[in-house]
BALOBA-1460 file (C-alpha; in Angstrom, 3 decimals):
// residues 329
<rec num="1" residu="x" x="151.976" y="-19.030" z="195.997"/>
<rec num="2" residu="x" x="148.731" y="-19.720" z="197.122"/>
<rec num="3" residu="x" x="146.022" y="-22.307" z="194.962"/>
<rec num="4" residu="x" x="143.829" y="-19.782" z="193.429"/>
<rec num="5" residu="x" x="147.247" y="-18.610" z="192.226"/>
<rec num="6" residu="x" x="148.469" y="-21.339" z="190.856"/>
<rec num="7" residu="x" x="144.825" y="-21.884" z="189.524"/>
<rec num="8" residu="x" x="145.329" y="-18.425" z="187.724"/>
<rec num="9" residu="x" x="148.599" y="-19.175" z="185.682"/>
<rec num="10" residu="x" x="147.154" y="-22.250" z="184.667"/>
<rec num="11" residu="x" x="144.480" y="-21.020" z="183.242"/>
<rec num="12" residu="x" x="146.460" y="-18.166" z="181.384"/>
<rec num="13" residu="x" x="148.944" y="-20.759" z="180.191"/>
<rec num="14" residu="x" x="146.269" y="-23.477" z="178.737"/>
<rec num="15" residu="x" x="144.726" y="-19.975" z="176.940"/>
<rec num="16" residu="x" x="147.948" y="-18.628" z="175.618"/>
<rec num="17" residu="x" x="149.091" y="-22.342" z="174.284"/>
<rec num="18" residu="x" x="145.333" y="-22.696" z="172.732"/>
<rec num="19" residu="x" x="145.703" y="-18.900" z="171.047"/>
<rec num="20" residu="x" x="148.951" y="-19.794" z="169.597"/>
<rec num="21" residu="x" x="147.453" y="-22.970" z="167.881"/>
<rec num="22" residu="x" x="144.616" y="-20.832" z="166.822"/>
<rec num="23" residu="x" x="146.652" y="-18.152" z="165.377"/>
<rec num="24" residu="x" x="148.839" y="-20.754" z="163.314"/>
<rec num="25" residu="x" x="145.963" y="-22.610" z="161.591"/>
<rec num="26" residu="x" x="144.226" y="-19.672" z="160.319"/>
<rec num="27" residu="x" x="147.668" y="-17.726" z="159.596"/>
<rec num="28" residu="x" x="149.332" y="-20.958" z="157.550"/>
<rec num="29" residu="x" x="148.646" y="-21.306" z="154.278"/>
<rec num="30" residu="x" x="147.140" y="-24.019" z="152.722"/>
<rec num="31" residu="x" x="148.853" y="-26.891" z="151.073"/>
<rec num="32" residu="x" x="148.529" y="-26.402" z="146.834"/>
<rec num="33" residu="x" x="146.355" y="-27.232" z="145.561"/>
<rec num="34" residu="x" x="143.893" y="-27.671" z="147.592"/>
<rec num="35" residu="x" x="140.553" y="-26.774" z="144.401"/>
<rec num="36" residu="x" x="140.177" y="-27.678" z="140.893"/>
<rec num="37" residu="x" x="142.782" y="-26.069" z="138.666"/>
<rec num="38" residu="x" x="141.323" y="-24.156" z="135.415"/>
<rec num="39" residu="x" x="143.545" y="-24.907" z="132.190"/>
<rec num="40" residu="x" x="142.927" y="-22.528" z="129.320"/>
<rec num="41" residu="x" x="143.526" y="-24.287" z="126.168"/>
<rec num="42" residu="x" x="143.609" y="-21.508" z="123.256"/>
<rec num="43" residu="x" x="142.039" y="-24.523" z="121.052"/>
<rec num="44" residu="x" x="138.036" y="-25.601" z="120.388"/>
<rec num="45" residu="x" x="137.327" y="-28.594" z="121.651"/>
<rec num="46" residu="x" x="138.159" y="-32.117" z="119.908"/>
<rec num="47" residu="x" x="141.520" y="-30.885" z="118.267"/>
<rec num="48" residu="x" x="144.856" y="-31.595" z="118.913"/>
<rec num="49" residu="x" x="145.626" y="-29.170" z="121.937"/>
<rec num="50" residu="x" x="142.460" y="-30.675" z="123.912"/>
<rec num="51" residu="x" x="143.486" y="-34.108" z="123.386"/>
<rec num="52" residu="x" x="146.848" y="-33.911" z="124.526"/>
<rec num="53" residu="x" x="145.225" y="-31.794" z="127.988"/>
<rec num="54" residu="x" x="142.705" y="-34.707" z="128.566"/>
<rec num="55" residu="x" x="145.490" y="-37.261" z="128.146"/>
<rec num="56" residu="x" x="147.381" y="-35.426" z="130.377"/>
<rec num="57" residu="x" x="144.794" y="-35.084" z="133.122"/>
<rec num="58" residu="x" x="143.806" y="-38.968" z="133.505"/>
<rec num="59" residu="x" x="147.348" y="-38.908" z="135.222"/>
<rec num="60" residu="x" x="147.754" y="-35.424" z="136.865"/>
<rec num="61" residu="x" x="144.426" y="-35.555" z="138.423"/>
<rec num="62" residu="x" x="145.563" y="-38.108" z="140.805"/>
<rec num="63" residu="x" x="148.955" y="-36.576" z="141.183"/>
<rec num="64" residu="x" x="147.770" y="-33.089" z="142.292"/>
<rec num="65" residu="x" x="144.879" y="-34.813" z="144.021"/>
<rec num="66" residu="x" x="142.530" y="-31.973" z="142.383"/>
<rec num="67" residu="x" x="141.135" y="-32.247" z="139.292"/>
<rec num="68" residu="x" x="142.347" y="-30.503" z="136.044"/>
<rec num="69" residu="x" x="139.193" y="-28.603" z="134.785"/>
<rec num="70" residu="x" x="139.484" y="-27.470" z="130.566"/>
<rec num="71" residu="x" x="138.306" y="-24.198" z="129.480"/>
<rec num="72" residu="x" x="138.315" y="-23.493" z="125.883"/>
<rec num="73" residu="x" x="138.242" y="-20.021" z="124.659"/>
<rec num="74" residu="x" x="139.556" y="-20.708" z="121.009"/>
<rec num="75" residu="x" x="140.357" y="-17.698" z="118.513"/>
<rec num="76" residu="x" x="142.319" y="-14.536" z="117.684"/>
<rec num="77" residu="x" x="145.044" y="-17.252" z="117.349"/>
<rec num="78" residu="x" x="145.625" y="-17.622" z="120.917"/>
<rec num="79" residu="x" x="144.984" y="-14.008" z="122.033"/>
<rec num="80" residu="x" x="141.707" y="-14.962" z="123.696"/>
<rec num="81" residu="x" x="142.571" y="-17.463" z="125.942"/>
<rec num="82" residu="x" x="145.635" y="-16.276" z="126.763"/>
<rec num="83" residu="x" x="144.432" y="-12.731" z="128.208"/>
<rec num="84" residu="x" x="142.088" y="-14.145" z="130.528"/>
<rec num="85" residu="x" x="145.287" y="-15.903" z="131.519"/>
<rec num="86" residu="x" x="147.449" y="-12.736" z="132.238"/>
<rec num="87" residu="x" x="144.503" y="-11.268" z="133.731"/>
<rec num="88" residu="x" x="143.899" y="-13.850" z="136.109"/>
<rec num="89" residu="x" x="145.096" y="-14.208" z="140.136"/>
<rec num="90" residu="x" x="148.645" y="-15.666" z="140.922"/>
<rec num="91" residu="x" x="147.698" y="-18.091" z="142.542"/>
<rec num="92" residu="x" x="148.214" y="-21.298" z="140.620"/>
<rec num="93" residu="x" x="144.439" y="-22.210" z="139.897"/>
<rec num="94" residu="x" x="144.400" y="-20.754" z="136.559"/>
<rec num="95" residu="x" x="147.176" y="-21.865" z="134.145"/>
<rec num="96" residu="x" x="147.606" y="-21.417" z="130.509"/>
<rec num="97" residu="x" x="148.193" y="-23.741" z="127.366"/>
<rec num="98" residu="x" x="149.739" y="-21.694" z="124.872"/>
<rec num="99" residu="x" x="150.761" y="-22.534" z="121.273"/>
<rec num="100" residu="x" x="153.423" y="-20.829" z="118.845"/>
<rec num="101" residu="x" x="151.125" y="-18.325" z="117.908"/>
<rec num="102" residu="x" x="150.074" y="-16.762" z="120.673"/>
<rec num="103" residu="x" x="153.514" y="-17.088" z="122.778"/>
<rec num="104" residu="x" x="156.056" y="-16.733" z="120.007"/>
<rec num="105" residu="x" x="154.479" y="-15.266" z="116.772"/>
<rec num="106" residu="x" x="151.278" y="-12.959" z="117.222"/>
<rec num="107" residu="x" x="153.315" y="-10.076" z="118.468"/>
<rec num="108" residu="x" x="154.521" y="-9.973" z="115.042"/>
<rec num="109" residu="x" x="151.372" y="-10.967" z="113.222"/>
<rec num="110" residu="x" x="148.615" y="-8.816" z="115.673"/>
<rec num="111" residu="x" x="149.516" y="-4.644" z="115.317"/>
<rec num="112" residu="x" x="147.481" y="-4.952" z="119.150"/>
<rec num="113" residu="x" x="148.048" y="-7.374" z="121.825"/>
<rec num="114" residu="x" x="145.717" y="-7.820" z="124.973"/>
<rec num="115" residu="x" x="149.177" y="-9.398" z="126.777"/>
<rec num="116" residu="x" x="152.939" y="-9.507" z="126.918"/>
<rec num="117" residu="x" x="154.116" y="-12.456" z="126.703"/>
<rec num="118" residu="x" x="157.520" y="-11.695" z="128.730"/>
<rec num="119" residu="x" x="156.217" y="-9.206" z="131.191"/>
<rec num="120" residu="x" x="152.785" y="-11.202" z="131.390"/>
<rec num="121" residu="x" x="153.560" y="-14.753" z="132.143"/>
<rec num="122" residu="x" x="156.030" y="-17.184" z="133.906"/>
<rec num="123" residu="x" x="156.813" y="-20.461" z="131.712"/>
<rec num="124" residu="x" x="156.156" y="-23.434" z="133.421"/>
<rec num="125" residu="x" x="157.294" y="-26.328" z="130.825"/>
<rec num="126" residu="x" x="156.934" y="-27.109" z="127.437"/>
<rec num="127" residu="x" x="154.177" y="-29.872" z="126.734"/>
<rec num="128" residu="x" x="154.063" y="-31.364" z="123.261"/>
<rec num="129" residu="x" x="155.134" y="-30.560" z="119.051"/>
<rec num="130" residu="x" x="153.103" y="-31.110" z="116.044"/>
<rec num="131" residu="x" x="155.241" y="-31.613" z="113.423"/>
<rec num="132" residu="x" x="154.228" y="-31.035" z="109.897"/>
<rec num="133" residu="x" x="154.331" y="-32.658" z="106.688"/>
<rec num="134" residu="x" x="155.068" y="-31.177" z="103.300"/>
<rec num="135" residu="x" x="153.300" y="-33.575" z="101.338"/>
<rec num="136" residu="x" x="152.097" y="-33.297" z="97.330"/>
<rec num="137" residu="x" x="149.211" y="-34.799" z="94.924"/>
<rec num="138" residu="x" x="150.695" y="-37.963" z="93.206"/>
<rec num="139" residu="x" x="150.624" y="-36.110" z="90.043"/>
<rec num="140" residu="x" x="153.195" y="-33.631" z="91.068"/>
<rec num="141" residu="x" x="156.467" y="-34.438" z="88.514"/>
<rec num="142" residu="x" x="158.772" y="-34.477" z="91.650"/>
<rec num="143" residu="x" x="159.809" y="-37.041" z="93.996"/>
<rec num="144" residu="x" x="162.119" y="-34.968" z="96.320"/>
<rec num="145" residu="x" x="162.356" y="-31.335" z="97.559"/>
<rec num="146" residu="x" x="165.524" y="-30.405" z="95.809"/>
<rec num="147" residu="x" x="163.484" y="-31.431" z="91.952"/>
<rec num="148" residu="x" x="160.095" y="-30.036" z="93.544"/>
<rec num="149" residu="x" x="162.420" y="-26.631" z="94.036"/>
<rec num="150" residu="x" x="163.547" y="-27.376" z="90.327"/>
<rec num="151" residu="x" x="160.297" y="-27.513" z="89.396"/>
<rec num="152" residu="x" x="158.492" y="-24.911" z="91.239"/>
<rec num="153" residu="x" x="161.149" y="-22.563" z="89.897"/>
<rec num="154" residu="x" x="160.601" y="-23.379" z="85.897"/>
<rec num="155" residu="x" x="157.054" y="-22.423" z="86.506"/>
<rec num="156" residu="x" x="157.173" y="-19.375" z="88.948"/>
<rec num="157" residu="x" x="153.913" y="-18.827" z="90.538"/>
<rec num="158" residu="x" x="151.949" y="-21.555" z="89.349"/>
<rec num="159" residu="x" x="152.282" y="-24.295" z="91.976"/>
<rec num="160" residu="x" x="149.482" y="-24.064" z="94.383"/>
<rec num="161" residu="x" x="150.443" y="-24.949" z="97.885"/>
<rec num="162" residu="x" x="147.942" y="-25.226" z="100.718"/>
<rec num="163" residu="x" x="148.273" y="-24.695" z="104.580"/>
<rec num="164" residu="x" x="146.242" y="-25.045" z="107.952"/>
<rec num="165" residu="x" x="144.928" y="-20.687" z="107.977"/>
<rec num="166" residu="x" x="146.675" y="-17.674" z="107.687"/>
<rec num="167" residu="x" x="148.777" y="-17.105" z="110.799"/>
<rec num="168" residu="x" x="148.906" y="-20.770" z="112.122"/>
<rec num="169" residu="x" x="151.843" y="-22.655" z="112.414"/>
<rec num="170" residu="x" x="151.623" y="-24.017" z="109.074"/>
<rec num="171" residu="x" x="151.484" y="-21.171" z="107.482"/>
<rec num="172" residu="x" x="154.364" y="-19.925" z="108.562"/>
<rec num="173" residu="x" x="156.172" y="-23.147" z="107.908"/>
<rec num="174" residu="x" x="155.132" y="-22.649" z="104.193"/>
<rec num="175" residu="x" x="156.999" y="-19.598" z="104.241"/>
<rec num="176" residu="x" x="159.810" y="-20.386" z="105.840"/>
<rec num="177" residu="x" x="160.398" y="-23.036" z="103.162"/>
<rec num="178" residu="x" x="159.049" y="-20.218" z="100.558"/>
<rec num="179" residu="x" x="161.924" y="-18.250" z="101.528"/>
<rec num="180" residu="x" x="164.735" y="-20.904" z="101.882"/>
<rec num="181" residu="x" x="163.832" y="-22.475" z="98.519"/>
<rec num="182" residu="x" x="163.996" y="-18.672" z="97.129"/>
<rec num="183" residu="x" x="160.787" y="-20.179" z="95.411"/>
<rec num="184" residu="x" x="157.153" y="-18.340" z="94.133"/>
<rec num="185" residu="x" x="154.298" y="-20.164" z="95.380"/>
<rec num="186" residu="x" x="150.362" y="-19.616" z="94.876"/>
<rec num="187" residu="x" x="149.483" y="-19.652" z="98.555"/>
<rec num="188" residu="x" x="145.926" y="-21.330" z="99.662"/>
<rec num="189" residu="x" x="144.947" y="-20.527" z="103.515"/>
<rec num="190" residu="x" x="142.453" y="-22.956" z="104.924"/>
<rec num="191" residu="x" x="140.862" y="-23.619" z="108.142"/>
<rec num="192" residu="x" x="142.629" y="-26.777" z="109.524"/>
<rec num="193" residu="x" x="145.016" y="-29.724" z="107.686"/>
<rec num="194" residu="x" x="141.667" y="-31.437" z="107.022"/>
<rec num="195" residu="x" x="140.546" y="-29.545" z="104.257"/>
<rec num="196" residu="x" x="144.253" y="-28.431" z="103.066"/>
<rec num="197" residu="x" x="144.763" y="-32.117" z="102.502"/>
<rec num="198" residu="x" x="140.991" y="-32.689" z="100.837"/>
<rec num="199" residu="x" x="141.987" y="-30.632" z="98.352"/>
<rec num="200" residu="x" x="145.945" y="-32.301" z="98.013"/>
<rec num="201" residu="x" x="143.909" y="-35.679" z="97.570"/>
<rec num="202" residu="x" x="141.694" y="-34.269" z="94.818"/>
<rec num="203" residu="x" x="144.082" y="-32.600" z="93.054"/>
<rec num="204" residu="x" x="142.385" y="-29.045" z="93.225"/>
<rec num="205" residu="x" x="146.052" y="-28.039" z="94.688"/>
<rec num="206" residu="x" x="149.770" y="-29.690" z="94.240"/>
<rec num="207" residu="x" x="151.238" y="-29.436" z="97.567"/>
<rec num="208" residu="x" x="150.117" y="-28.615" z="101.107"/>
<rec num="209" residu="x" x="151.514" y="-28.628" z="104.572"/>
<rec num="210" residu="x" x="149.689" y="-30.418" z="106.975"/>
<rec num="211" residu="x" x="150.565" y="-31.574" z="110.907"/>
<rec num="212" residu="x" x="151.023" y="-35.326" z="110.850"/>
<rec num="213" residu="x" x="147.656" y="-36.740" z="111.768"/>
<rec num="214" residu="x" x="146.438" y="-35.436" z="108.786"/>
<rec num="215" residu="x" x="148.889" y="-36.461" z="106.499"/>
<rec num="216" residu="x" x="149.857" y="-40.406" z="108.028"/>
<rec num="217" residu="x" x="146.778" y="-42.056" z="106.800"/>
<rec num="218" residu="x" x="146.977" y="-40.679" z="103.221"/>
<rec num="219" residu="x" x="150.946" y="-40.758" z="102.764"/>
<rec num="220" residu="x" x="150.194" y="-44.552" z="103.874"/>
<rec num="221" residu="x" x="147.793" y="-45.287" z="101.576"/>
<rec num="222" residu="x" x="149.934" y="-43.938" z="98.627"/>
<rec num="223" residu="x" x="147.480" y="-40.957" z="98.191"/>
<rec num="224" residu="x" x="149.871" y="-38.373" z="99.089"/>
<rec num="225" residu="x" x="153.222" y="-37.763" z="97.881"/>
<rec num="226" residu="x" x="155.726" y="-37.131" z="101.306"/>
<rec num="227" residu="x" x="158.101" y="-35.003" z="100.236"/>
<rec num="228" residu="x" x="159.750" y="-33.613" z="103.799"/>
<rec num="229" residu="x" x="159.040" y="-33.434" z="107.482"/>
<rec num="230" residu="x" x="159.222" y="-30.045" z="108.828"/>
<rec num="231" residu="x" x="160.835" y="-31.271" z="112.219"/>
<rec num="232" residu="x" x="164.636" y="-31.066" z="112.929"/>
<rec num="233" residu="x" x="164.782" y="-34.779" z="113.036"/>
<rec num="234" residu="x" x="162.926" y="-37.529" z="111.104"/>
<rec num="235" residu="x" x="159.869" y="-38.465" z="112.451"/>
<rec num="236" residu="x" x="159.408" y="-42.414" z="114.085"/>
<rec num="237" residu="x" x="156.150" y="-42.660" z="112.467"/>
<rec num="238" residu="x" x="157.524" y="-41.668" z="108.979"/>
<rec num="239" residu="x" x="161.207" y="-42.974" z="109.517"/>
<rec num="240" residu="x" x="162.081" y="-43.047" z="105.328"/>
<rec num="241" residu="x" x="160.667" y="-39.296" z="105.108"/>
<rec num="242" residu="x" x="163.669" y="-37.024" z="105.050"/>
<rec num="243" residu="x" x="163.551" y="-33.452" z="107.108"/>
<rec num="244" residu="x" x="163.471" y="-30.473" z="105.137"/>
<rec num="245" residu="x" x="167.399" y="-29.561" z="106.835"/>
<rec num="246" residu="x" x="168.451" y="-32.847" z="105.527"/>
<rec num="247" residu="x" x="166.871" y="-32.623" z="102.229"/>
<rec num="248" residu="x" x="169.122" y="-29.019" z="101.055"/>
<rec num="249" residu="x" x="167.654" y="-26.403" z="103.152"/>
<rec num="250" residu="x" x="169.895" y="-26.680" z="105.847"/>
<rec num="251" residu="x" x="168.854" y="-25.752" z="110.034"/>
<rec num="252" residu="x" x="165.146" y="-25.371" z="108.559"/>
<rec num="253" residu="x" x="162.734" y="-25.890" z="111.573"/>
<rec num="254" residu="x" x="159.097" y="-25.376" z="112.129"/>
<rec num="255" residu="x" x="156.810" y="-27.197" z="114.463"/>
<rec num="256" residu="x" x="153.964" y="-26.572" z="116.359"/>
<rec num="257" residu="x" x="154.798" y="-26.378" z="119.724"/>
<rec num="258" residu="x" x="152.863" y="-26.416" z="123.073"/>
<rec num="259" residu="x" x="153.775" y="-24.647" z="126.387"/>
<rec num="260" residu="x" x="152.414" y="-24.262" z="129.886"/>
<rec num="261" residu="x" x="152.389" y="-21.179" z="131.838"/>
<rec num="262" residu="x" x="150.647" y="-19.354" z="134.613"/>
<rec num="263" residu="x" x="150.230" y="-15.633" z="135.341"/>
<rec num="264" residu="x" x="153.259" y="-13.449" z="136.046"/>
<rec num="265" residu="x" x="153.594" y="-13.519" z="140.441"/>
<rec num="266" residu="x" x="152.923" y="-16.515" z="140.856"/>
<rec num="267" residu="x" x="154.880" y="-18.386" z="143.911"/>
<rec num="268" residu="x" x="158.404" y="-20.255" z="142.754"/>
<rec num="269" residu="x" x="157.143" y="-23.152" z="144.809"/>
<rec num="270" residu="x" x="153.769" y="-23.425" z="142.615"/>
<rec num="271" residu="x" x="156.044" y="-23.394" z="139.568"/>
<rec num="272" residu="x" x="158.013" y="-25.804" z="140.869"/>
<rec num="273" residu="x" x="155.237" y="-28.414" z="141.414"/>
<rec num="274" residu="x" x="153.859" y="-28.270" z="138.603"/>
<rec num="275" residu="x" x="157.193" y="-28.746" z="136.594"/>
<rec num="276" residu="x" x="157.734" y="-32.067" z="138.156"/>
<rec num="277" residu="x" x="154.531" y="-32.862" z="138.037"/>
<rec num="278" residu="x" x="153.904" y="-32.397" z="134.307"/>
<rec num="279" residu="x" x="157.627" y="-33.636" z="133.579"/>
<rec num="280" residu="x" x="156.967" y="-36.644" z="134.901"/>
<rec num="281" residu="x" x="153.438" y="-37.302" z="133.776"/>
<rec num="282" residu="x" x="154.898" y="-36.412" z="130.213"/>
<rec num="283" residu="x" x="157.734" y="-39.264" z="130.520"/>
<rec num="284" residu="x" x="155.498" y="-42.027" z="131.745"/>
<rec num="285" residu="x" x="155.587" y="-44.457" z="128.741"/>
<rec num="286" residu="x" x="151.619" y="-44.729" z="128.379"/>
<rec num="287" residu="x" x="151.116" y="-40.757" z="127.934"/>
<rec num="288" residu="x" x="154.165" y="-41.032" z="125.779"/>
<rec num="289" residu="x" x="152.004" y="-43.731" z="123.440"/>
<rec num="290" residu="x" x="148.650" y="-41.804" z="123.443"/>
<rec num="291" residu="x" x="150.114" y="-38.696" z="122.771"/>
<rec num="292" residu="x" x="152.195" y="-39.918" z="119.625"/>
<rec num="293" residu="x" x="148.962" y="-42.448" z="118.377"/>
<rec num="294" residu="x" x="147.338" y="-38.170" z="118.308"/>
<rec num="295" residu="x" x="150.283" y="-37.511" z="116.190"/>
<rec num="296" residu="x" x="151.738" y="-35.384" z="118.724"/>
<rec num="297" residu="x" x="155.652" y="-35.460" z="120.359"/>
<rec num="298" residu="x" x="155.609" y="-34.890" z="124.180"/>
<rec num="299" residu="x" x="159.197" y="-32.688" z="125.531"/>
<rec num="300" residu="x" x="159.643" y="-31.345" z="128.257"/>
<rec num="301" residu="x" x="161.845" y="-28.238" z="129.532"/>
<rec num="302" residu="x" x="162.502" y="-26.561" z="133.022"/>
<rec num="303" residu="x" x="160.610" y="-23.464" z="133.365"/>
<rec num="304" residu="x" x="164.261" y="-21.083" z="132.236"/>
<rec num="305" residu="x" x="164.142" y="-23.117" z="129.165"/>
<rec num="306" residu="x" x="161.084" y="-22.413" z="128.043"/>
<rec num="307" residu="x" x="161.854" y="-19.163" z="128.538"/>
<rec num="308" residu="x" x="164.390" y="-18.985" z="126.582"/>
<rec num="309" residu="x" x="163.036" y="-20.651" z="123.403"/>
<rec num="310" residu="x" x="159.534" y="-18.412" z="123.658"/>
<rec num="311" residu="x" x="162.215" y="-15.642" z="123.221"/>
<rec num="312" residu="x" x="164.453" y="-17.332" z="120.117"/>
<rec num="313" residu="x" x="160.863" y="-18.147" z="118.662"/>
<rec num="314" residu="x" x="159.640" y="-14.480" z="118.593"/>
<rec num="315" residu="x" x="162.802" y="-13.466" z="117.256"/>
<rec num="316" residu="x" x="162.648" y="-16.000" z="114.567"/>
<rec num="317" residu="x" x="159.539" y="-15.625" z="113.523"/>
<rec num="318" residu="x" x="159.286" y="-11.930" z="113.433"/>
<rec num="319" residu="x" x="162.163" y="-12.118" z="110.556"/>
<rec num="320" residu="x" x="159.790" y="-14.212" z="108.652"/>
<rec num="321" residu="x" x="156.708" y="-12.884" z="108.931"/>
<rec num="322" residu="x" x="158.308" y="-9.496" z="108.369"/>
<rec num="323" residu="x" x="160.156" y="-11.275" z="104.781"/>
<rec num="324" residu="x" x="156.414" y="-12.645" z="104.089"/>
<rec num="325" residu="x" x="154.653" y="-8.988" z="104.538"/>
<rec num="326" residu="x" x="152.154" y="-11.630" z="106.612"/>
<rec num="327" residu="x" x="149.489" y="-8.894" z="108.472"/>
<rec num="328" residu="x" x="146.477" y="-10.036" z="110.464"/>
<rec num="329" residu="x" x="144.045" y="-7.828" z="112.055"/>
């Protein structure tokens, strides 16, 4: 073989070794993420839900190495938010912070969804729980929920009790214990547990359930009457406050609950990351304090779990709301 030969294979070796290279960094895919990540809380902002995100974020930001942008799109209990969610690419950049409502109960509340829920999305964990408080005005001739049944069944509907908005969480906690007790109730919607417990405090109604942040500061003060926890088990910032299964209406259990998920298609891997890295950003001890101090619970779940309680949720509720005759439009 001669040297302009040997010249020639060269060349075409050094070309096809450079066009392989080539072809594998614009064929690979790049490591996720590798932008900002958009998280649709179904909440305004300054409540509960947003709070718990930002906490969240001051650690995942650094763990993801992008940050953790909020969008709020707030109303039709969820529905809102949560379309743009289903709506959006598979890709991991758009992810979705669901609550009860809109992931358990509004398929039984709405007669029209924009989503659904199993077809729609892929669970990713579960985040936080807002329990509630059944709490009363001082005045209210009961100290425990076995004489406040007693009592609310010598004077059938004439006890007022108040809750957080027709459809929310704690409204259908108020029914739930409605239709335990076997009790009538005069039911007063409002928007949010900060005017449901104005009105415990002034006496303008006897009883209200409200989520815990609410409640603590006036149950401390010896303004409001704690009568129950809605929570399976008794709550560490209200230890001598029994739960409503404890106190007679046995396996009661209503909380507000949090969950993360992302559109349906979206890569295993993608769900996988973001499991551990929200797991473990929700166990770290100084999330764990913020989130409680904004009277929240952090949990956790793998991605099948959530799943599967979305699914024992919407069953649940829909027998209640369907007892209730509740109907939103």
């Amino acid at each position: 073989m001669n040297r302009r030969s040997v010249q020639f294979f060269h060349f075409l070796s050094v070309f096809f070794f450079a066009s392989l290279l080539t072809f594998n960094s614009f064929g690979q895919t790049p490591e996720y993420p590798n932008r900002p990540i958009k998280m649709v809380v179904t909440f305004p902002p300054g409540g509960a839900t947003d709070a718990m995100v930002r906490i969240l974020s001051t650690r995942l930001n650094a763990k993801l190495g992008q940050p953790l942008v909020i969008d709020n799109r707030p109303g039709a209990g969820g529905n809102i938010g949560l379309s743009l969610v289903a709506k959006a690419t598979p890709d991991g950049y758009v992810l979705g912070v669901g609550a009860a409502g809109g992931l358990a109960a509004n398929p039984s509340l709405y007669p029209q969804m924009p989503f659904e829920v199993a077809k729609d999305f892929v669970p990713i964990t579960m985040l936080a729980s807002i329990p509630f408080v059944l709490v009363g005005h001082p005045s209210v001739a009961a100290s425990n929920i076995q004489q406040l049944i007693a009592l609310a069944k010598s004077q059938p509907g004439k006890v007022s009790i108040g809750h957080g908005g027709n459809g929310t969480a704690m409204h259908l906690s108020t029914a739930l214990f409605i239709q335990m007790a076997d009790i009538k109730l005069i039911e007063v919607p409002y928007r949010g547990s900060g005017p449901a417990a104005m009105d415990t405090l002034s006496g303008q109604i006897q009883l209200s359930v409200i989520d815990l942040t609410a409640a603590l500061p006036h149950i401390k003060s010896g303004k409001l009457k704690a009568f129950a926890v809605t929570s399976p088990k008794r709550l560490s910032n209200l230890p001598e406050v029994p739960t409503l299964s404890e106190s007679g209406l046995t396996g009661y259990d209503s909380t507000g609950w949090f969950g993360l998920v992302a559109p349906t298609g979206t890569s295993p891997k993608i769900i996988q990351r973001l499991n551990a890295e929200f797991t473990s950003t929700l166990n770290d001890e100084a999330i764990k304090s913020q989130m409680l101090q904004n009277g929240m619970e952090p949990i956790t779940s793998t991605s099948e779990g959530l799943e599967a309680y979305i699914k024992s949720e919407t069953q649940k509720w829909a027998k209640v709301i369907k007892q209730a005759n509740i109907k939103l439009d």
